[in-house]
C-alpha positions as CSV (number, residue, x, y, z in Angstrom):
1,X,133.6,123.1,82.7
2,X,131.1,125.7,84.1
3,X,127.7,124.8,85.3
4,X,124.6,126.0,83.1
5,X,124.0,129.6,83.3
6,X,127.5,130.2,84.8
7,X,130.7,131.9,84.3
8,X,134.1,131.0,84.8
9,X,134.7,133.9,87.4
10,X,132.1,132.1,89.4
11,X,133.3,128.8,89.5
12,X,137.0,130.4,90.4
13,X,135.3,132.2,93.0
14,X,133.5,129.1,94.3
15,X,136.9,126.9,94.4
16,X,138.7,129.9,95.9
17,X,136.3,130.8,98.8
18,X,136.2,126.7,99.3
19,X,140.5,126.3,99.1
20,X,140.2,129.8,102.1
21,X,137.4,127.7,104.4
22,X,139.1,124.7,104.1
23,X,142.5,125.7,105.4
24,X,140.4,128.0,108.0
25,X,138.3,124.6,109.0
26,X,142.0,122.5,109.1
27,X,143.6,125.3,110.7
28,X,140.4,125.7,113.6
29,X,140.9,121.9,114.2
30,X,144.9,121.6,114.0
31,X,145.8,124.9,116.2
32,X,142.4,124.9,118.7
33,X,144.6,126.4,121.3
34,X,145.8,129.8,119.3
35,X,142.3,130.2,118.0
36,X,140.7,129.4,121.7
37,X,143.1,132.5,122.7
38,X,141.3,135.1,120.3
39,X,137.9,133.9,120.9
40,X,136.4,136.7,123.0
41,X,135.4,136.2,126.9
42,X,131.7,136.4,126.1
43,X,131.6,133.3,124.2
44,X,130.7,130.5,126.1
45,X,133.2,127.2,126.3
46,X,135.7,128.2,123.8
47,X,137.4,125.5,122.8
48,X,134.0,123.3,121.9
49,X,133.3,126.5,119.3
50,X,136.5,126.5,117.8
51,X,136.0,123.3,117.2
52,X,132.6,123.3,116.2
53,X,133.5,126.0,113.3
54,X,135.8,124.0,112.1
55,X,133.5,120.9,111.6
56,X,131.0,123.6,109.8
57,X,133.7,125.0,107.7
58,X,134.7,122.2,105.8
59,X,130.9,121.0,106.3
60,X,130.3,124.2,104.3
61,X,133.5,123.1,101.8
62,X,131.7,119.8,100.6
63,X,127.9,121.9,100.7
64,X,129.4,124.2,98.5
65,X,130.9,121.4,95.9
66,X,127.4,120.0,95.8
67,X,124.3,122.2,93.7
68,X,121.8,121.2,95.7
69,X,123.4,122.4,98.9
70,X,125.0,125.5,96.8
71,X,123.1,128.0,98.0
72,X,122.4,127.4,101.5
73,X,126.1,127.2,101.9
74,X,126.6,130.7,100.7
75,X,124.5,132.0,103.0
76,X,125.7,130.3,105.9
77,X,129.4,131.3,105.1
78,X,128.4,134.8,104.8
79,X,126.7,135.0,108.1
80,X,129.8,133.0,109.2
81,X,131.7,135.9,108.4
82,X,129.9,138.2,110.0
83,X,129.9,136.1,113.0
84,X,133.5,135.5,113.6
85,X,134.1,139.1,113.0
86,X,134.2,140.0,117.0
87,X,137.0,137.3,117.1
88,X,138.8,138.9,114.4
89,X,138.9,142.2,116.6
90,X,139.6,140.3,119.6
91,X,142.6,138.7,117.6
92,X,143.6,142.7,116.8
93,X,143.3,144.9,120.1
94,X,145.1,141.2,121.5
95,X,148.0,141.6,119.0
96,X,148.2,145.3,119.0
97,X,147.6,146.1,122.5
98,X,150.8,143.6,123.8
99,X,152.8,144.6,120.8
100,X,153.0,141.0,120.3
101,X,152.2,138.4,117.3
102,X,150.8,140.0,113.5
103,X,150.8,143.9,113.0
104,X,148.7,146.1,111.9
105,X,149.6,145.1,108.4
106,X,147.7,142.2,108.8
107,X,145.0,142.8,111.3
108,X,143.6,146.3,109.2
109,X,143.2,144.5,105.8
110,X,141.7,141.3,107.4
111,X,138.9,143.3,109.1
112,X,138.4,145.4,106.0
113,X,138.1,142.9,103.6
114,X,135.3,141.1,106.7
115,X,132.7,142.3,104.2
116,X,133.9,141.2,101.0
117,X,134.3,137.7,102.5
118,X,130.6,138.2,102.8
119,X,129.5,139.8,99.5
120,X,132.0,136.7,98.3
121,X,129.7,133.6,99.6
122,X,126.8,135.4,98.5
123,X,128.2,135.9,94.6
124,X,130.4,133.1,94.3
125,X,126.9,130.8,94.9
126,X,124.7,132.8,92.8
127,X,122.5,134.8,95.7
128,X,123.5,137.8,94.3
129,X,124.9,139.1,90.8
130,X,126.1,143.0,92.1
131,X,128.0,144.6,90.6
132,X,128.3,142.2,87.6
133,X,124.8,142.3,86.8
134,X,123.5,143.7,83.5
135,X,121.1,146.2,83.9
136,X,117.2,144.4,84.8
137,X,118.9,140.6,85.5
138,X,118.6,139.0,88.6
139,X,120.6,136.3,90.4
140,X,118.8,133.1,90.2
């Protein structure tokens, strides 16, 4: 069952980008101590944001079940993802430089798909229609 004025492909989206954050929030709460090692060395006590981003994760998980909070939680996810990017590159020259832990293989299609994880939050809660948009409609 879709919501008014929504698709199907929207609703998958939605349940998809929640299933991703979910396991993200579980995993920043489960292993703090491998995600404390890629935070970078400018981020202030560590181990309190790890945990603190996974409390807003699955925060952001029930927001996003819930219409009211829909939208603010699609925003907040996208500028989570551009956020947690520099940690992302951390977690790459960290892994590539030692020759140690996940390859490129990994770490190139995680930082390229950074901004689809954004343009994601943003469609999958209705901010923004592109590229799906007929000509002259707008999200609403």
């Amino acid at each position: 069952m879709t919501e008014r004025g929504e698709g199907r492909g929207r609703q998958v989206a939605r349940w998809l980008l929640m299933l991703v954050y979910a396991i993200a929030g579980v995993g920043h709460l489960v292993a703090t101590g491998a995600m404390v090692a890629i935070v970078p060395s400018w981020v202030p006590a560590p181990h309190l944001v790890v945990i603190a981003t996974g409390l807003c994760e699955l925060a952001g998980v029930v927001a996003l079940m819930t219409p009211r909070w829909r939208r603010a939680a699609g925003w907040a996810f996208a500028a989570y993802a551009v956020c947690v990017y520099p940690a992302n590159v951390q977690h790459a020259i960290i892994d590539l430089g030692q020759g140690t832990g996940l390859g490129p293989g990994y770490h190139l299609p995680r930082l390229l798909f950074q901004p689809i994880f954004v343009w994601w939050a943003l469609w999958a809660t209705r901010i923004v229609d592109w590229p799906f948009a007929r000509r002259g409609q707008t999200a609403t």
